[in-house]
LUMDREN-169207 format. One record per residue (C-alpha): residue in three letters; z, x, y. Coordinates in nm, 4 decimals. Layout:
BEGIN
  type        pz        px        py
   ALA         Z         X         Y
...
END
This chain:
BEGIN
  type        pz        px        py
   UNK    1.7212   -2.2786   -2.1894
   UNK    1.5834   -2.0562   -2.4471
   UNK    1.2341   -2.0393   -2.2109
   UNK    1.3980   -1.9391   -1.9408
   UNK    1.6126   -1.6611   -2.1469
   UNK    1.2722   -1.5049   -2.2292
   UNK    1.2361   -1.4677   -1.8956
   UNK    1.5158   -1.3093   -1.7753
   UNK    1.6255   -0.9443   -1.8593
   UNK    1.7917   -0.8781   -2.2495
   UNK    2.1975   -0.8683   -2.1387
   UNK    2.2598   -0.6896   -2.4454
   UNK    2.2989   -0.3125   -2.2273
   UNK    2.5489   -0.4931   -2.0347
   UNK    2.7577   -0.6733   -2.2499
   UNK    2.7755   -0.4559   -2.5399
   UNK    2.7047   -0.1346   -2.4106
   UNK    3.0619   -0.0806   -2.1685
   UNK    2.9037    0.3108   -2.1132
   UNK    2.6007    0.1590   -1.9354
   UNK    2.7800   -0.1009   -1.7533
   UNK    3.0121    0.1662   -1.6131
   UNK    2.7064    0.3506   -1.4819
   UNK    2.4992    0.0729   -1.3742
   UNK    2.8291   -0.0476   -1.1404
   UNK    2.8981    0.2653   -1.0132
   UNK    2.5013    0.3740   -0.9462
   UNK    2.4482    0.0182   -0.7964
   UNK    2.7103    0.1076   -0.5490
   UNK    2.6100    0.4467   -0.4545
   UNK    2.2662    0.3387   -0.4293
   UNK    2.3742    0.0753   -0.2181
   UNK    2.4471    0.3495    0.0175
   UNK    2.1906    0.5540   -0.0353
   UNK    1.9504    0.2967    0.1155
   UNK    2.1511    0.2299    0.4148
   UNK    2.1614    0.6054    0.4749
   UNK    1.7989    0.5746    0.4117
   UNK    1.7405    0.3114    0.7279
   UNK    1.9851    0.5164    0.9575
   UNK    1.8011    0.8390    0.8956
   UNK    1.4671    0.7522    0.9836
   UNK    1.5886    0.5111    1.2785
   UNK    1.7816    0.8316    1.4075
   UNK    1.5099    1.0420    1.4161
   UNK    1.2916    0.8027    1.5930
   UNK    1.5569    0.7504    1.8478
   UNK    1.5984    1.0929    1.9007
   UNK    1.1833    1.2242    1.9302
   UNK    1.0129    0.8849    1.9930
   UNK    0.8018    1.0359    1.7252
   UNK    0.6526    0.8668    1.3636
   UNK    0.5189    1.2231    1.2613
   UNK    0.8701    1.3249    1.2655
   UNK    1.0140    1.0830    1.0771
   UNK    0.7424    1.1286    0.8427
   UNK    0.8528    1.4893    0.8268
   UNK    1.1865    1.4035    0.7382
   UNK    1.0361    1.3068    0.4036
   UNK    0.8745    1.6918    0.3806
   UNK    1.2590    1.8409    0.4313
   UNK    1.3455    1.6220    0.1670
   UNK    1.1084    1.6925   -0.0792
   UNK    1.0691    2.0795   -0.1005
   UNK    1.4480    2.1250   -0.1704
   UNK    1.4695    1.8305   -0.3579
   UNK    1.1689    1.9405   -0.5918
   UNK    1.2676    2.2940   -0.6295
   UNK    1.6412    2.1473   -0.7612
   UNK    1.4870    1.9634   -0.9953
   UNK    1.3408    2.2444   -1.1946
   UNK    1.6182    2.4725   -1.1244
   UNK    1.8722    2.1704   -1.2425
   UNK    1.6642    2.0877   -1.5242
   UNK    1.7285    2.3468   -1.8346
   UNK    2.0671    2.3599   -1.7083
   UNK    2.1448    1.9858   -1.7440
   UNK    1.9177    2.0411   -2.0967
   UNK    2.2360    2.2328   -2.2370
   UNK    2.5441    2.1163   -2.0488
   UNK    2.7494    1.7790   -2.0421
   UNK    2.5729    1.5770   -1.8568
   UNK    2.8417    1.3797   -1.7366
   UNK    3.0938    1.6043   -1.6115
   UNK    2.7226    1.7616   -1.4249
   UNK    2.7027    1.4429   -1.2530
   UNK    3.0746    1.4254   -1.1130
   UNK    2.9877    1.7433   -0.9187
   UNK    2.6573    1.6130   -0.8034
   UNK    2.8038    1.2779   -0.6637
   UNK    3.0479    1.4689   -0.5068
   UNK    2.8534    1.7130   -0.2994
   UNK    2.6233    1.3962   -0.2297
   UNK    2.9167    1.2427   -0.0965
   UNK    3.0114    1.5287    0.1141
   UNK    2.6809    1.5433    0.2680
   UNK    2.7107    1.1738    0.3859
   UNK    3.0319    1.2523    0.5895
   UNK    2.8313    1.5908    0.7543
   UNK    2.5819    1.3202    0.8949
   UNK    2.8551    1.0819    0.9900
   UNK    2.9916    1.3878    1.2135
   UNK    2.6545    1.4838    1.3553
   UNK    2.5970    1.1139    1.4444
   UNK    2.9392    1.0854    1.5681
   UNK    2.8844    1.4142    1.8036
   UNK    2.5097    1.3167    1.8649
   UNK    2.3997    1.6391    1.7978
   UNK    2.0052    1.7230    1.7872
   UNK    1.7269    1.6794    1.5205
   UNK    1.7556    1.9699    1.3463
   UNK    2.0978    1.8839    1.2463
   UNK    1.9782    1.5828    1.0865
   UNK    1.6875    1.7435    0.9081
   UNK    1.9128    2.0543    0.8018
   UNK    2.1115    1.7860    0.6171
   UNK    1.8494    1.6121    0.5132
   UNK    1.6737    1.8753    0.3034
   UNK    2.0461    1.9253    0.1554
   UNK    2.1067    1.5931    0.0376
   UNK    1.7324    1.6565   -0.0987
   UNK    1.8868    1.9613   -0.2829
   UNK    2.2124    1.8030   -0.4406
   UNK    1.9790    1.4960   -0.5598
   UNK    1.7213    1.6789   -0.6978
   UNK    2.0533    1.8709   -0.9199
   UNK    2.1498    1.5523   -0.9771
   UNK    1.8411    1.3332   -1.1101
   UNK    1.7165    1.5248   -1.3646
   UNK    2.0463    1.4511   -1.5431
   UNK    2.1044    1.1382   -1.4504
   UNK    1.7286    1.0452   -1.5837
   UNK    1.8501    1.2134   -1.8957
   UNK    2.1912    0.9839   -1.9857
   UNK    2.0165    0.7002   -1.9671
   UNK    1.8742    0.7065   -2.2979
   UNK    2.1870    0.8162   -2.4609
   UNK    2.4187    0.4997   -2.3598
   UNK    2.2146    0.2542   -2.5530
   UNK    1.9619    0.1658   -2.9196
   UNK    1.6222    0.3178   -2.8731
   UNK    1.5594   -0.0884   -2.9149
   UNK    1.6867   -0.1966   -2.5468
   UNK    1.5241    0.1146   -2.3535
   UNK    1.2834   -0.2262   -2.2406
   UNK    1.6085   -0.3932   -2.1224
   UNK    1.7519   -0.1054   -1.9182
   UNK    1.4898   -0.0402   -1.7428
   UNK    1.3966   -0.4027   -1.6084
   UNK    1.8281   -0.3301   -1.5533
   UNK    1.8054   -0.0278   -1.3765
   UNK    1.5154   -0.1380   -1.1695
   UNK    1.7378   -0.4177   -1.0484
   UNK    2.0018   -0.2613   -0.9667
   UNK    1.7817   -0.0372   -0.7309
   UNK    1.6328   -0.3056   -0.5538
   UNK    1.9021   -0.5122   -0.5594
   UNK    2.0287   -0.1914   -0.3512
   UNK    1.7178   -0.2015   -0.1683
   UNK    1.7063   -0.5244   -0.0348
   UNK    2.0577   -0.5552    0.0335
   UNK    2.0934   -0.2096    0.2155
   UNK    1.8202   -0.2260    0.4557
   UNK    1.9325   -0.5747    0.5437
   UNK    2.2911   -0.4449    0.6030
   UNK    2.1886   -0.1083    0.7981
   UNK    1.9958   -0.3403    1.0216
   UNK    2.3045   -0.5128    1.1245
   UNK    2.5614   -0.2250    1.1324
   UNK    2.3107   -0.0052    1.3261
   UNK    2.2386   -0.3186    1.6292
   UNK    2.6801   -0.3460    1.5867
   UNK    2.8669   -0.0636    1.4945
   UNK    2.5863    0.2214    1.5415
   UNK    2.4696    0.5568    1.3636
   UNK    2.8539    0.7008    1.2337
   UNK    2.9345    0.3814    1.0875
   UNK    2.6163    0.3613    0.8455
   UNK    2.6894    0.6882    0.7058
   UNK    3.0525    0.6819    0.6344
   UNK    2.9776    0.3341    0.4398
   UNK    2.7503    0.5637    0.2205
   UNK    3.0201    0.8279    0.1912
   UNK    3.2804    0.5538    0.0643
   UNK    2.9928    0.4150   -0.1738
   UNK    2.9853    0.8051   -0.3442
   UNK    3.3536    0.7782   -0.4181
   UNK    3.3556    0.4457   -0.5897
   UNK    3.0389    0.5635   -0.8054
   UNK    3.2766    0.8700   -0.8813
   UNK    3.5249    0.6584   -1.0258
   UNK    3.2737    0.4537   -1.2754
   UNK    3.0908    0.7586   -1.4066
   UNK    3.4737    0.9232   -1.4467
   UNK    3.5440    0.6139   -1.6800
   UNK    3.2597    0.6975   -1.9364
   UNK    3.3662    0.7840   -2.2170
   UNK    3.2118    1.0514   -2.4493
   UNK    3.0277    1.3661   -2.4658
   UNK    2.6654    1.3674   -2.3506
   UNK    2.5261    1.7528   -2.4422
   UNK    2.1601    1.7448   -2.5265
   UNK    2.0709    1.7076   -2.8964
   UNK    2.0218    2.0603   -3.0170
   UNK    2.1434    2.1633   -2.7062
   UNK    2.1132    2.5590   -2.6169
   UNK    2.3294    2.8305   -2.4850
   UNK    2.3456    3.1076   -2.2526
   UNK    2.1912    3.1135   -1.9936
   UNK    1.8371    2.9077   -1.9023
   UNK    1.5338    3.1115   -1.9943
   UNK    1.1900    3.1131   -1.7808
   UNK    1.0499    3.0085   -2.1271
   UNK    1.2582    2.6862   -2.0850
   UNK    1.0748    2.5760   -1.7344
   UNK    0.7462    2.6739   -1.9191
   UNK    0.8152    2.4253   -2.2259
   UNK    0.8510    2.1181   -1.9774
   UNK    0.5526    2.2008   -1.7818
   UNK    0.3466    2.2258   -2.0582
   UNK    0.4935    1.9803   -2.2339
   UNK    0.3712    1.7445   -1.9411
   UNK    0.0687    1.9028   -1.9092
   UNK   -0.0770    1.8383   -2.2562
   UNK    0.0688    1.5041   -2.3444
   UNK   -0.1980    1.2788   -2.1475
   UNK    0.0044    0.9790   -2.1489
   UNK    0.2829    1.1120   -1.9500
   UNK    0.0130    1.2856   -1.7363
   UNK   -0.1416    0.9607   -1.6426
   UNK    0.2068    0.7847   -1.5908
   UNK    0.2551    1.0833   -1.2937
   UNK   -0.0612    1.0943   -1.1405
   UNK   -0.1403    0.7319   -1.0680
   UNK    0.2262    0.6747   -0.9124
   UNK    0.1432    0.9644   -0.6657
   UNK   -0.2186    0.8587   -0.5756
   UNK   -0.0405    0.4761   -0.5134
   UNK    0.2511    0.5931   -0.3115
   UNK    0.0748    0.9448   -0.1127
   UNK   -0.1996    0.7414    0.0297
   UNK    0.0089    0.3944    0.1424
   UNK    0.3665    0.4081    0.1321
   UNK    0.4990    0.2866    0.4551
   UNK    0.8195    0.3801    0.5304
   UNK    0.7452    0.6401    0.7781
   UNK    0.5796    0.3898    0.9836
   UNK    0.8741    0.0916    1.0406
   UNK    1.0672    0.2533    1.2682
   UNK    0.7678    0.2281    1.5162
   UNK    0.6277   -0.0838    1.3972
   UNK    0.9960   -0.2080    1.4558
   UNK    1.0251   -0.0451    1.8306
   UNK    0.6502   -0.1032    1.9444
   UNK    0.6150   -0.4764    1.8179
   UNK    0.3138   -0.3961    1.5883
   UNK    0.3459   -0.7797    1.4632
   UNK    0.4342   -1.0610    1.6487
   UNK    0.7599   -1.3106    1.5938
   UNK    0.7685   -1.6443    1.6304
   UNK    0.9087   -1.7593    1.9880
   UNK    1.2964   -1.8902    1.7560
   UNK    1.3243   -1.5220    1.6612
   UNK    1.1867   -1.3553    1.9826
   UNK    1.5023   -1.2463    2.0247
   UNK    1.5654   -1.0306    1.7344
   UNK    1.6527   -0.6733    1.8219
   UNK    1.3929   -0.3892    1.6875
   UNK    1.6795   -0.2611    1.4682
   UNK    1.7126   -0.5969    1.2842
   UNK    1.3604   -0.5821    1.2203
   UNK    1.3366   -0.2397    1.1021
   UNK    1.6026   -0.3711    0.8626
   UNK    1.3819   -0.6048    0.7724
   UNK    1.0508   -0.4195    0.7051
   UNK    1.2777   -0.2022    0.4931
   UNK    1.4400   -0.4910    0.2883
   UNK    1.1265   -0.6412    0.2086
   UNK    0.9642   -0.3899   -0.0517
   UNK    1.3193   -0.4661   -0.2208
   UNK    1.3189   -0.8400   -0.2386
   UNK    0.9720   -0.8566   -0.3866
   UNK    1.0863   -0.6030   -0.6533
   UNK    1.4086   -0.7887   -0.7388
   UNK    1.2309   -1.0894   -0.8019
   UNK    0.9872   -0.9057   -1.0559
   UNK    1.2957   -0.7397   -1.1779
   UNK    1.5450   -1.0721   -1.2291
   UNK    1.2307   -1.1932   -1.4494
   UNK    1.1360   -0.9128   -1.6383
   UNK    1.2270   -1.0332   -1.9646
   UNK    0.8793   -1.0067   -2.0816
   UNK    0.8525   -0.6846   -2.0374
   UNK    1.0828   -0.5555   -2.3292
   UNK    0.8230   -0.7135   -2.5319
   UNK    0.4669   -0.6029   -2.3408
   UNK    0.3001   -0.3426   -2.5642
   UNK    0.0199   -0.2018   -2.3266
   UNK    0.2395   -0.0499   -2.1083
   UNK   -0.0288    0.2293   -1.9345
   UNK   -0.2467   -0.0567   -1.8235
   UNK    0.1011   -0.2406   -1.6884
   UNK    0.1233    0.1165   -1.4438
   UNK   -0.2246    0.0661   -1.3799
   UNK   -0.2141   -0.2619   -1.2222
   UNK    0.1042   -0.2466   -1.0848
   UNK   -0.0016    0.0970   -0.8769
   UNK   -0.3284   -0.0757   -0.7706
   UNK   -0.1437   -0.3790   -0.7071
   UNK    0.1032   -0.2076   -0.4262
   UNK   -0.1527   -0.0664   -0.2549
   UNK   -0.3701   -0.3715   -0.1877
   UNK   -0.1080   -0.5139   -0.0687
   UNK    0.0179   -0.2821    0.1777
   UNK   -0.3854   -0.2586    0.2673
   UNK   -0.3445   -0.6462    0.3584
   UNK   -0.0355   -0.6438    0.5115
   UNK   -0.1332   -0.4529    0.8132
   UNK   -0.4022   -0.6243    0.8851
   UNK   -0.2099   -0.9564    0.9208
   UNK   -0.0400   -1.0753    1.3089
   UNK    0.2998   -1.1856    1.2316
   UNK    0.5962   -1.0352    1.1248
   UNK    0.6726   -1.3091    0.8667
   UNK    0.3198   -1.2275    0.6715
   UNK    0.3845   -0.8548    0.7033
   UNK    0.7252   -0.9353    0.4919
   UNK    0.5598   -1.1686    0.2716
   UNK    0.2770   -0.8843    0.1575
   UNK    0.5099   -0.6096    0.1580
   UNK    0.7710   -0.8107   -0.0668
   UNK    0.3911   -0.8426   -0.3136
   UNK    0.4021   -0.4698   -0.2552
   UNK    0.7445   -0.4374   -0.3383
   UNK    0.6632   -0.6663   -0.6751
   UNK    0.4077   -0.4764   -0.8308
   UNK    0.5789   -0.1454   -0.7558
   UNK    0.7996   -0.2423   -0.9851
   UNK    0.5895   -0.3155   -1.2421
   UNK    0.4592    0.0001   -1.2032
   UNK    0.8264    0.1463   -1.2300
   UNK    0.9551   -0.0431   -1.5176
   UNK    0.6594    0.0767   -1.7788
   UNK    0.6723    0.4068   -1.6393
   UNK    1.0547    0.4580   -1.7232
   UNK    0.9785    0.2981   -2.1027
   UNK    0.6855    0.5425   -2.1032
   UNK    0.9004    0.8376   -2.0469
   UNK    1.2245    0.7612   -2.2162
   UNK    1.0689    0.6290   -2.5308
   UNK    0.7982    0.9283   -2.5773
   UNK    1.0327    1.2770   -2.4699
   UNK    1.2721    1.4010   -2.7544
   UNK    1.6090    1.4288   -2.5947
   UNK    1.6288    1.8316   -2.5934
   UNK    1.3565    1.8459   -2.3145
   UNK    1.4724    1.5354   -2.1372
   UNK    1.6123    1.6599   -1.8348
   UNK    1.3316    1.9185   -1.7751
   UNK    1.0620    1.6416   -1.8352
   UNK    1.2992    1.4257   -1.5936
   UNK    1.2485    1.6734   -1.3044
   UNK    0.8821    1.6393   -1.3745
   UNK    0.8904    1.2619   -1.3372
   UNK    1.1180    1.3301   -1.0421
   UNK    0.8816    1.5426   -0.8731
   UNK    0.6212    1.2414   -0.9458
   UNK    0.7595    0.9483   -0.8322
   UNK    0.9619    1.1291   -0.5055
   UNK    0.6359    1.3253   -0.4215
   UNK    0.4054    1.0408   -0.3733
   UNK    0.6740    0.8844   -0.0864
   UNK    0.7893    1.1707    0.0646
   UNK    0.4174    1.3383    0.1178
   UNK    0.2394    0.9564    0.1976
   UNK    0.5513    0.9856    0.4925
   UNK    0.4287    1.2809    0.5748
   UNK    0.1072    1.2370    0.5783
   UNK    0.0810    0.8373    0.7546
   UNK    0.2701    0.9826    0.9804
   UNK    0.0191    1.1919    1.1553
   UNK   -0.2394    0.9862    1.0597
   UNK   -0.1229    0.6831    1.2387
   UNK   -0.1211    0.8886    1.6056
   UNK   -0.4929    0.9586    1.5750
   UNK   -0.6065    0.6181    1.3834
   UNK   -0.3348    0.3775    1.4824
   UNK   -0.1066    0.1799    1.2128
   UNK   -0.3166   -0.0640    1.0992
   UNK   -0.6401    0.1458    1.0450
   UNK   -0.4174    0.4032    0.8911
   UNK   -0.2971    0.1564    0.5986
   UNK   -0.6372    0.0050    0.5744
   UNK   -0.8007    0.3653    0.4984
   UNK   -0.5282    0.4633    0.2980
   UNK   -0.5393    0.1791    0.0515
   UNK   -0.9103    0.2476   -0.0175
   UNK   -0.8555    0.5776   -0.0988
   UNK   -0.5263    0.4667   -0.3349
   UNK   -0.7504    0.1943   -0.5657
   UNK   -1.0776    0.4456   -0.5958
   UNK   -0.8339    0.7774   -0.6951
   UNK   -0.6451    0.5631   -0.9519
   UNK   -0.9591    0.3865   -1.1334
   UNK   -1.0929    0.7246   -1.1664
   UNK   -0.7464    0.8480   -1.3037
   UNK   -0.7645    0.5644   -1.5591
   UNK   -1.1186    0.6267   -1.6448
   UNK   -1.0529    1.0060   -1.7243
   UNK   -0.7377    0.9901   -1.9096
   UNK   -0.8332    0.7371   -2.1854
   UNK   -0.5082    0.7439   -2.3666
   UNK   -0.3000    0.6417   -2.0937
   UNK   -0.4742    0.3616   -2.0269
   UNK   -0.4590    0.2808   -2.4257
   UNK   -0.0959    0.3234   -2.4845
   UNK    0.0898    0.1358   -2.6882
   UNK    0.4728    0.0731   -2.6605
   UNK    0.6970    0.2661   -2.9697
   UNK    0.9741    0.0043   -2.9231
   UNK    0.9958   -0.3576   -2.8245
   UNK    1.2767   -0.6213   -2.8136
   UNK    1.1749   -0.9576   -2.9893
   UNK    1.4875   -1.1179   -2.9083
   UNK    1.6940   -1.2164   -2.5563
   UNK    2.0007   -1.3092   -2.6447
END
């Protein structure tokens, strides 16, 4: 028993810690959501322009808003309670699901859906930075290992489990449906993160209003610190050159792999639902065993391998014919992502002092939503000049040669050692 405890992720955050279970409950929900909104959007747009370069470019509306919130949220989250920040933030969020659940409901045209697109991109980018930021604050310095093999459950949990769902609600109930579920999942996250208890200002918080000087301190603070520089840059050179999401909805409609004659019969949104879930399953497995990461010391080389990892994977997976080894790569994928995303989030929340926390979060933010949102873009055209498969193939060259040279010129990431460690799963 005890073997397989040193497997499994420290419950300590969750059963002592009744602050971070609150969260984790409420953000599993609304993440929930989140990725079924996630499935409907990009099927929608498909449906509506026939197009993968548009649904790529739903990723683009998303990420300028959602990038320039994040800086403007930042100092502001640096110096306020970041709890009562985050009510507001869920609850625009949740407004935002109900305007697409009217546009769907009214079938109105594209630039509906990417108008509220790039304002859900706005609200989340004012919301991550402080959400990022609590996280630290609701348990030891000592479990930051065991919250984030936590938290990067609870996302893919959402992950695989969303996708899965939107598949089936999409091919039964349709577009309105899929969106008001997310807008229900906002209002039960509401009521978790109102049970918190506490006060959660910065540590030497300041006052007045933000100063241009404040924005300047996080850049440069990111800048500098080469660690944290390496932990950005190889997430966006594995995600801007191969991540795939951009590409389902026509791999989905245009049979890009074949299914076995008992499952011939599956309806493109199923498999869409699918391609989507299977990133999350292979992540959830890494993350249900993670237990030895709380006490892995190396944890640049971890991101290394884990960024190189994913896009291998995703090379390999499009060059395969059937459906079911598609899944089976992209759930590899899926697996070393989140390797990748559980030393990253130790990296950051063990090396930032809390004051600059939520202005270094929106620089993480920008990281890790960058990479996805501009590899959208980007496969997107790609694949109507090269094809899918040539696309992916191409793109995970490029992915493994920009990151070795990363590692190769910033040394220290590479070398880093964890601050804090867990020697014990109870």
């Amino acid at each position: 028993m005890k073997r397989i405890k040193k497997w499994l992720p420290d419950a300590r955050p969750l059963v002592d810690h009744p602050n971070y279970r609150r969260v984790f409950i409420g953000q599993w929900v609304s993440s929930l959501g989140s990725s079924i909104t996630m499935v409907a959007l990009g099927f929608q747009v498909y449906e509506l322009t026939g197009s993968s370069f548009w649904v790529g470019l739903l990723g683009g509306f998303r990420l300028v808003p959602l990038t320039v919130a994040g800086f403007v949220a930042a100092p502001i989250a640096d110096r306020v309670d970041r709890r009562r920040y985050l009510l507001w933030m869920e609850g625009c969020l949740g407004l935002i699901s109900l305007g697409l659940y009217f546009v769907a409901e009214n079938r109105m045209g594209v630039s509906w859906v990417l108008a509220l697109a790039a304002a859900s991109g706005w609200f989340d980018g004012m919301h991550r930075p402080a959400f990022d930021a609590l996280m630290p604050r609701l348990v030891p310095k000592d479990l930051l290992g065991a919250v984030a093999s936590w938290n990067g459950l609870r996302g893919t949990v959402a992950l695989l489990i969303g996708p899965a769902i939107a598949g089936v609600i999409l091919a039964t109930f349709g577009l309105s449906v899929s969106y008001l579920i997310d807008a229900a999942s906002f209002v039960i996250g509401l009521f978790f993160l109102f049970r918190v208890q506490g006060s959660f200002r910065a540590e030497g918080a300041s006052v007045g209003r933000p100063k241009i000087s404040e924005w300047i301190e996080g850049f440069h603070y990111a800048r500098k610190d080469r660690v944290l520089l390496g932990s950005y840059l190889v997430d966006i050179a594995s995600m801007i050159f191969t991540f795939p999401h951009a590409l389902f909805p026509e791999m989905a409609k245009n049979g890009i792999f074949t299914l076995p004659a008992t499952w011939a019969g599956a309806s493109s949104e199923k498999v869409l639902g699918w391609y989507y879930a299977a990133t999350g399953f292979g992540a959830m497995c890494v993350s249900i065993f993670s237990g030895w990461a709380s006490r892995a010391r190396f944890h640049g080389r971890a991101v290394v391998i884990g960024a190189i990892g994913w896009s291998v994977a995703i090379g390999i997976m499009a060059q395969v014919d059937s459906v079911f080894s598609a899944l089976f790569f992209l759930a590899v994928a899926g697996g070393y992502d989140m390797v990748s995303g559980i030393f990253r989030s130790r990296i950051w929340n063990e090396t930032i002092p809390d004051r600059i926390r939520s202005r270094l979060a929106a620089v993480e933010m920008a990281s890790y939503m960058s990479g996805p949102l501009l590899g959208g873009t980007l496969l997107g055209a790609m694949s109507g000049t090269y094809g899918i498969r040539t696309t992916f193939g191409m793109g995970a060259l490029v992915s493994v040669a920009v990151i070795v040279g990363l590692t190769i010129w910033l040394r220290p990431f590479w070398n880093y050692r964890a601050a804090y460690s867990s020697s014990t799963n109870d």
